[in-house]
TIFI-919295 format. One line per 8 residues: number of its first residue (from 1); for each residue x, y, z of N, C-alpha, C. Coordinates in steps of 0.05 Angstrom, whole numbers. Atoms other than C-alpha are relative to their C-alpha. Layout:
BEGIN
NUM) X:Y:Z:X:Y:Z:X:Y:Z ~ ... .
***
This chain:
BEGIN
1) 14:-25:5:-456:-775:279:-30:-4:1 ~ 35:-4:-3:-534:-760:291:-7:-5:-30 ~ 21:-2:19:-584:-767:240:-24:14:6 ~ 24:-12:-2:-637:-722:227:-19:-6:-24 ~ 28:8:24:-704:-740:191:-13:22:-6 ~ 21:-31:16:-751:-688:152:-5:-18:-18 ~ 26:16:19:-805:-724:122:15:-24:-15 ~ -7:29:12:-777:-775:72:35:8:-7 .
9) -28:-2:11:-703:-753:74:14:2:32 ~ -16:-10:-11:-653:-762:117:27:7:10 ~ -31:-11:9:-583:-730:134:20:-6:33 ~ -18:29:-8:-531:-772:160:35:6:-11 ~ -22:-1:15:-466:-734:146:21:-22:23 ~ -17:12:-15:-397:-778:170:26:22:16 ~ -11:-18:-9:-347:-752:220:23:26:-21 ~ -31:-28:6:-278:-728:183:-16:16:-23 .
17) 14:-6:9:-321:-703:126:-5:38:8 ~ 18:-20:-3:-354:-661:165:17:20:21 ~ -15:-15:-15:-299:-639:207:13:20:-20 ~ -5:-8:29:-264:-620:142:-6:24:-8 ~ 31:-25:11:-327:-577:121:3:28:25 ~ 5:-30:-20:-331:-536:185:34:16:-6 ~ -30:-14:2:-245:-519:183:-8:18:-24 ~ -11:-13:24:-257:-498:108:-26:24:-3 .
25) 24:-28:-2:-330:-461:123:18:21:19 ~ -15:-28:-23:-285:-423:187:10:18:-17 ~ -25:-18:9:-224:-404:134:-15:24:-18 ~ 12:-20:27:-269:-375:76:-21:25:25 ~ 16:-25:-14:-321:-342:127:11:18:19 ~ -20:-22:-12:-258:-310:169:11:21:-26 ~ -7:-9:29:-234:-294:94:-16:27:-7 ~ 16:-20:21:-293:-255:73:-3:20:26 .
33) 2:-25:-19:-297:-211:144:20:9:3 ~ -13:-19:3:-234:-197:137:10:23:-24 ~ -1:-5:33:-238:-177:61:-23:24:11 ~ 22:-17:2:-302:-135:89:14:27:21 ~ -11:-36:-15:-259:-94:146:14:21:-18 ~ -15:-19:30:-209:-80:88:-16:22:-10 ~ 17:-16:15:-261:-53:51:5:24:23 ~ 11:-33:-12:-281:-6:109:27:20:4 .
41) -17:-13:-1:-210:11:119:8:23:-13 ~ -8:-1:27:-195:21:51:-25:29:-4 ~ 46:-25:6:-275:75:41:18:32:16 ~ -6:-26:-17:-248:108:113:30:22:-10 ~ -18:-24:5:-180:130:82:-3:7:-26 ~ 15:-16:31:-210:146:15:-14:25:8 ~ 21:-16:-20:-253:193:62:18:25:14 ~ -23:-19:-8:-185:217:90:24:20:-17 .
49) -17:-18:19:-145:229:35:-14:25:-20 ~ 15:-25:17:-205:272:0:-7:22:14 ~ 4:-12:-19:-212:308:58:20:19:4 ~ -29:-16:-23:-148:334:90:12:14:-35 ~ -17:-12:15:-124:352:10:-12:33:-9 ~ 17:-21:14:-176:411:11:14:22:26 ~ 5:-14:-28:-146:436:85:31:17:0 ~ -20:-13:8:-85:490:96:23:-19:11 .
57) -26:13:-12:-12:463:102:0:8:29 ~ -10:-8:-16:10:455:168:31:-3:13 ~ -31:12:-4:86:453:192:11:-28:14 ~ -19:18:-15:129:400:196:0:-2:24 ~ -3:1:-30:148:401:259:-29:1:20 ~ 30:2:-14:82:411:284:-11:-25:-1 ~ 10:38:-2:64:331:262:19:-19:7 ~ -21:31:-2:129:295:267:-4:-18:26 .
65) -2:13:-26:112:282:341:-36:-20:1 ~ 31:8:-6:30:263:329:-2:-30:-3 ~ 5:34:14:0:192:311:-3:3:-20 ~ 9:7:21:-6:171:246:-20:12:-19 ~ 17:-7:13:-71:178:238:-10:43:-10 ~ 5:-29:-1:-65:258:252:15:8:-24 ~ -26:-19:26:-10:272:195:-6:-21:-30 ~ -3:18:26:-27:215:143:-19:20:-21 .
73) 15:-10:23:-45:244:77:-2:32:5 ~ 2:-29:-4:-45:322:114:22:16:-11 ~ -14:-18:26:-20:374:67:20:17:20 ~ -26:-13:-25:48:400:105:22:21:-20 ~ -30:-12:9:103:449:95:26:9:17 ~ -20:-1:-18:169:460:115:26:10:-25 ~ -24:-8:17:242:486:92:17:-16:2 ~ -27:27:2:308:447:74:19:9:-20 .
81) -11:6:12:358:437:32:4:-26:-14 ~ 7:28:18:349:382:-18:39:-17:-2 ~ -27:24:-1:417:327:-9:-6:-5:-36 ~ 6:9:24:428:325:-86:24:-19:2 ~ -17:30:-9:479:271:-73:-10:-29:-7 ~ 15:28:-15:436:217:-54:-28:1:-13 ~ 34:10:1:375:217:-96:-3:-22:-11 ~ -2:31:0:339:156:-114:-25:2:-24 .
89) 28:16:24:296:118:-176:-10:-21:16 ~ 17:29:-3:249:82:-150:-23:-15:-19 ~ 5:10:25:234:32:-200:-29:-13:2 ~ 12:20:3:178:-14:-228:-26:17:4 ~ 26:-14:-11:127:48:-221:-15:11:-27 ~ 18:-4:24:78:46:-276:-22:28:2 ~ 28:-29:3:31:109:-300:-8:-5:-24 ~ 16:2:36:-15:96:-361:21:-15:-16 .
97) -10:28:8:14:33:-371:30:3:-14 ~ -38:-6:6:89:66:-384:11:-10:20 ~ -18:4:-19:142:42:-345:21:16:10 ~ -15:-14:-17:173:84:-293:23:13:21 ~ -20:-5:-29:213:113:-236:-18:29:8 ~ -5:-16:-26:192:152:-175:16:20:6 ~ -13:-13:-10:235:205:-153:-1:7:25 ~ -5:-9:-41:257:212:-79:25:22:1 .
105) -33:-21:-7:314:271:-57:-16:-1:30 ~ 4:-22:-31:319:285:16:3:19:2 ~ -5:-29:-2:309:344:39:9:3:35 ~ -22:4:-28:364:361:97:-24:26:17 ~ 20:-19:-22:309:401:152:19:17:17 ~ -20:-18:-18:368:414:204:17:-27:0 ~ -19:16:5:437:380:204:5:-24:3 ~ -5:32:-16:426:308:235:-31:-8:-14 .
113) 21:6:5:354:308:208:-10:-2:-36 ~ 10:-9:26:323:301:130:-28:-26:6 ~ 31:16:3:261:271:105:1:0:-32 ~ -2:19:36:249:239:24:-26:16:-4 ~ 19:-2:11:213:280:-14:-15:-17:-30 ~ 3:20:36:176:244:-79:-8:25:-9 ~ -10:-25:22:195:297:-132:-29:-7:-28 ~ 21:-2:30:142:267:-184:16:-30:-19 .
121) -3:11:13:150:210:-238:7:10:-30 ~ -7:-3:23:179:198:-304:15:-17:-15 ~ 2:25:20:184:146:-354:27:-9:-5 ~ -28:17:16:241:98:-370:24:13:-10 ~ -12:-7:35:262:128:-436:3:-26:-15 ~ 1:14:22:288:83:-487:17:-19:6 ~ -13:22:-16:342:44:-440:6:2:24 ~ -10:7:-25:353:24:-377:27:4:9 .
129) -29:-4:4:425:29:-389:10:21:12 ~ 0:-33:-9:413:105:-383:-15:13:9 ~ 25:-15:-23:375:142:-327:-7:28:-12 ~ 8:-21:3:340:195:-338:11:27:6 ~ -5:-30:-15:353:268:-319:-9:1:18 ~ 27:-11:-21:329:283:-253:19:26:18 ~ -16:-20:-13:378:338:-238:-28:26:10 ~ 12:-21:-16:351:395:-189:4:21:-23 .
137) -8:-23:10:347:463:-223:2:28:18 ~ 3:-15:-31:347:494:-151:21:-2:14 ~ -18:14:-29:398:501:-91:4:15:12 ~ 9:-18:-31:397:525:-24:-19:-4:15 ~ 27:1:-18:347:530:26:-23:10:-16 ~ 33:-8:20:273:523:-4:-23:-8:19 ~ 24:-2:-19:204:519:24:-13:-21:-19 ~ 11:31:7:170:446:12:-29:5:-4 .
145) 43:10:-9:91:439:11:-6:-28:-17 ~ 16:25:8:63:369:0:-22:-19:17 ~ 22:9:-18:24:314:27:13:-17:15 ~ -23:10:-4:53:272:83:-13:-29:-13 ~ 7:30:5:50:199:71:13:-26:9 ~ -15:31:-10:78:128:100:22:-8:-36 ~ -13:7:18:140:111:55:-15:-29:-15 ~ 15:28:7:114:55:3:8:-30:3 .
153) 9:32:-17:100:-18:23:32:-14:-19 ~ -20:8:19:164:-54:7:-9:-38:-14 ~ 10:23:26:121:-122:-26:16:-14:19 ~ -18:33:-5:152:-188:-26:25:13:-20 ~ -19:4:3:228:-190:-31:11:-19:-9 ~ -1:32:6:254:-247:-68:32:-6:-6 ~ -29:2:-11:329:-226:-42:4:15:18 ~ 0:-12:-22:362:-211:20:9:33:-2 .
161) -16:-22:12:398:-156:-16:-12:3:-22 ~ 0:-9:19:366:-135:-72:4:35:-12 ~ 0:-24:13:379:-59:-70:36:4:3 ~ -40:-8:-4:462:-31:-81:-9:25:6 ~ -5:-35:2:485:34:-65:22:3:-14 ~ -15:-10:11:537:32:-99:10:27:-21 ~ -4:-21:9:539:96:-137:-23:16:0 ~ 23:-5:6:486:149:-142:-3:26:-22 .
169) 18:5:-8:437:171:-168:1:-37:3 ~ -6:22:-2:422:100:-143:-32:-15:-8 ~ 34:7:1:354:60:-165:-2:-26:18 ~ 2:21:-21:326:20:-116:-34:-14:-9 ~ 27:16:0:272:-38:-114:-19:4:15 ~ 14:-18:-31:245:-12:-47:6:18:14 ~ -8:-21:-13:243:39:-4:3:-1:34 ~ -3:9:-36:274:23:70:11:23:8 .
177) -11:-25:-17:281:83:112:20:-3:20 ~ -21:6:-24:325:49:161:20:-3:-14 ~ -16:7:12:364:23:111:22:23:-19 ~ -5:-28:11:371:94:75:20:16:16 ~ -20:-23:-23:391:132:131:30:-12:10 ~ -18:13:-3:448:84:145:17:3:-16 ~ -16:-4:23:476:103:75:7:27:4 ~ 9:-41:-2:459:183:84:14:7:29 .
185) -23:-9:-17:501:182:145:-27:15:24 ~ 18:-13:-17:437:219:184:-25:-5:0 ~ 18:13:-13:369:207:216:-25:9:-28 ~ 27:-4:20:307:213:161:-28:-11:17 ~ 32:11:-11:238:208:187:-16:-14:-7 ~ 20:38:17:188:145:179:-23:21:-15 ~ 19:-7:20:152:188:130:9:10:-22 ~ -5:-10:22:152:222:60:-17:19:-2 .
193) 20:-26:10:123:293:33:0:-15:-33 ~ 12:-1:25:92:274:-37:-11:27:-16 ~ 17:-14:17:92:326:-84:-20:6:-6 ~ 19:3:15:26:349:-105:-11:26:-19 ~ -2:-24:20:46:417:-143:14:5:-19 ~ -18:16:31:67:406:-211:24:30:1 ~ -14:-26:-1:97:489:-197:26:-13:11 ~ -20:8:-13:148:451:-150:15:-17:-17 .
201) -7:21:9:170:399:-193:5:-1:-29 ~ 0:0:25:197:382:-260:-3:-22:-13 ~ 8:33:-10:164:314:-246:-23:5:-10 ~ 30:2:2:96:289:-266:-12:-2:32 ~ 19:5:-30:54:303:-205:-14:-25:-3 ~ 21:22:-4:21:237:-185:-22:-2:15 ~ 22:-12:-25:-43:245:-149:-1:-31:18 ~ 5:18:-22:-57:197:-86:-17:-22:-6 .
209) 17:23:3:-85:134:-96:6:-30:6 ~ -5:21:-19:-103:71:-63:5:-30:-18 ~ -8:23:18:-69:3:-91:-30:-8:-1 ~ 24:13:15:-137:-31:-89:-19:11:27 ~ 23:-11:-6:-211:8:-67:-12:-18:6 ~ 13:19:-16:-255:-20:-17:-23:-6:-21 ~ 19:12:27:-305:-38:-82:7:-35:3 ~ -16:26:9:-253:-92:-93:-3:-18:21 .
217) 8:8:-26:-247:-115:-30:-30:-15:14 ~ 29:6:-13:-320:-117:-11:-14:-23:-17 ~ 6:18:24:-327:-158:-82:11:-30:7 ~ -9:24:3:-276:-208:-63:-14:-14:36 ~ 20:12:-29:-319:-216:18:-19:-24:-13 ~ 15:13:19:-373:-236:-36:-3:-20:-3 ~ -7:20:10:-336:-288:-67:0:-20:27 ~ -10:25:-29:-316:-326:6:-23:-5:2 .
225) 28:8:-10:-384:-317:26:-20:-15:-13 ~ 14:25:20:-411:-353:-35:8:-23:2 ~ -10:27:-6:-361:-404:-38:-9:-9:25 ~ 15:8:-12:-386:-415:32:-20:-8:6 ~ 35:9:7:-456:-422:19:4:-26:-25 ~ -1:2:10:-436:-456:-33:7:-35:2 ~ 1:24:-17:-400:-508:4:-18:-8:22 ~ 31:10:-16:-460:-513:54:-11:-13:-10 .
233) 18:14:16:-498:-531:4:10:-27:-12 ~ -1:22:19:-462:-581:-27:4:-24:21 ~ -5:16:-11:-445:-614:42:-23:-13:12 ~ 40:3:-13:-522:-622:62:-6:-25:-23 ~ 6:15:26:-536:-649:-10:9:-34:3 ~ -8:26:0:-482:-699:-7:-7:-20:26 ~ 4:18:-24:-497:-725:61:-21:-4:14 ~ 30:1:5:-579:-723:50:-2:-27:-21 .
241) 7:31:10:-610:-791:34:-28:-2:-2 ~ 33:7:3:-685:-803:9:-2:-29:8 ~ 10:25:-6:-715:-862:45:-21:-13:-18 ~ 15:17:17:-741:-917:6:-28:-9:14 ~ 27:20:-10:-817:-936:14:-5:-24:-2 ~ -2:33:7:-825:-1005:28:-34:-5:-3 .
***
């Protein structure tokens, strides 16, 4: 390796060292720009979801065919018949630090077709043993309005099977749309209407919100980018030498 002098010091790092240094400067300073797109991701649909919840429903059918980005979070309506059969707890869903369940029912659109609405949350109770109430107080054809949304992220799995169907209502650990519709005998759409009118529901409305805000995100870029500097610094230091005056 080179040596470079500057006045009475000079720096003399060795190879693996310094090979080392650059791999672990790449990982943290790829780390923190991708921690910084997040962020922007994370701002732009904070931007989206405050946006589109002020704007009029528009029908079903009018988004099912668009991209993504045109129907995510846009306040929609449509008619159905709610499958009380088949509804679902989806568990492990905390609100003001209670422990929860989700509510999903499909709602049948036309005979081969439904789509999962989330009905609203509501707490445990006092055992697990025994589910809650989540009986409809409705039936027939009804008129929906919510917001749409990407069914939620199914996490890390830590079995290949962890949800049954065995009887329902059924509570599930995740929410697989492919896996659903396979039970439900008919096609459901890769999305969900989210409640957001407590009039509809005998559910706690949940309002929209993002697991973790590009704040967070932009905080933890921060951190890489320090620890990087951080290791700069210390790899200079260690491999800087003051020459002795003779």
């Amino acid at each position: 390796m080179p040596e470079i002098h500057i006045k009475n010091f000079v720096f003399k790092p060795n190879l693996i060292p310094s090979i080392i240094t650059c791999v672990l400067l790449y990982l943290m300073m790829s780390l923190g720009n991708w921690q910084l797109d997040r962020a922007d991701y994370k701002a732009n649909l904070q931007s989206i979801i405050e946006s589109r919840q002020s704007i009029e429903p528009a029908l079903l059918s009018a988004l099912i065919n668009k991209h993504e980005d045109d129907w995510l979070y846009h306040p929609v309506t449509t008619t159905g018949e709610f499958d009380t059969l088949h509804q679902i707890y989806y568990d492990n869903q905390v609100h003001n630090m209670v422990a929860g369940y989700n509510v999903f029912t499909p709602l049948k659109i036309t005979e081969t077709t439904g789509i999962l609405i989330n009905r609203g949350w509501l707490p445990v109770g006092r055992s697990r043993t025994k589910l809650p109430d989540i009986d409809l107080k409705t039936s027939g054809v009804i008129n929906i309005t919510g917001l749409l949304s990407l069914p939620p992220s199914k996490g890390v799995i830590l079995s290949n099977t962890p949800n049954g169907y065995l009887q329902w209502p059924v509570v599930l650990q995740y929410i697989d749309i492919i896996e659903i519709q396979k039970i439900l005998g008919y096609k459901l759409l890769p999305m969900v209407i989210i409640l957001n009118d407590s009039k509809q529901t005998a559910l706690e409305v949940m309002p929209i919100k993002i697991n973790m805000r590009s704040e967070k995100h932009t905080a933890y870029a921060f951190q890489w980018f320090a620890l990087s500097l951080t290791l700069l610094i210390i790899y200079i230091v260690v491999n800087t030498k003051k020459l002795n005056k003779n």
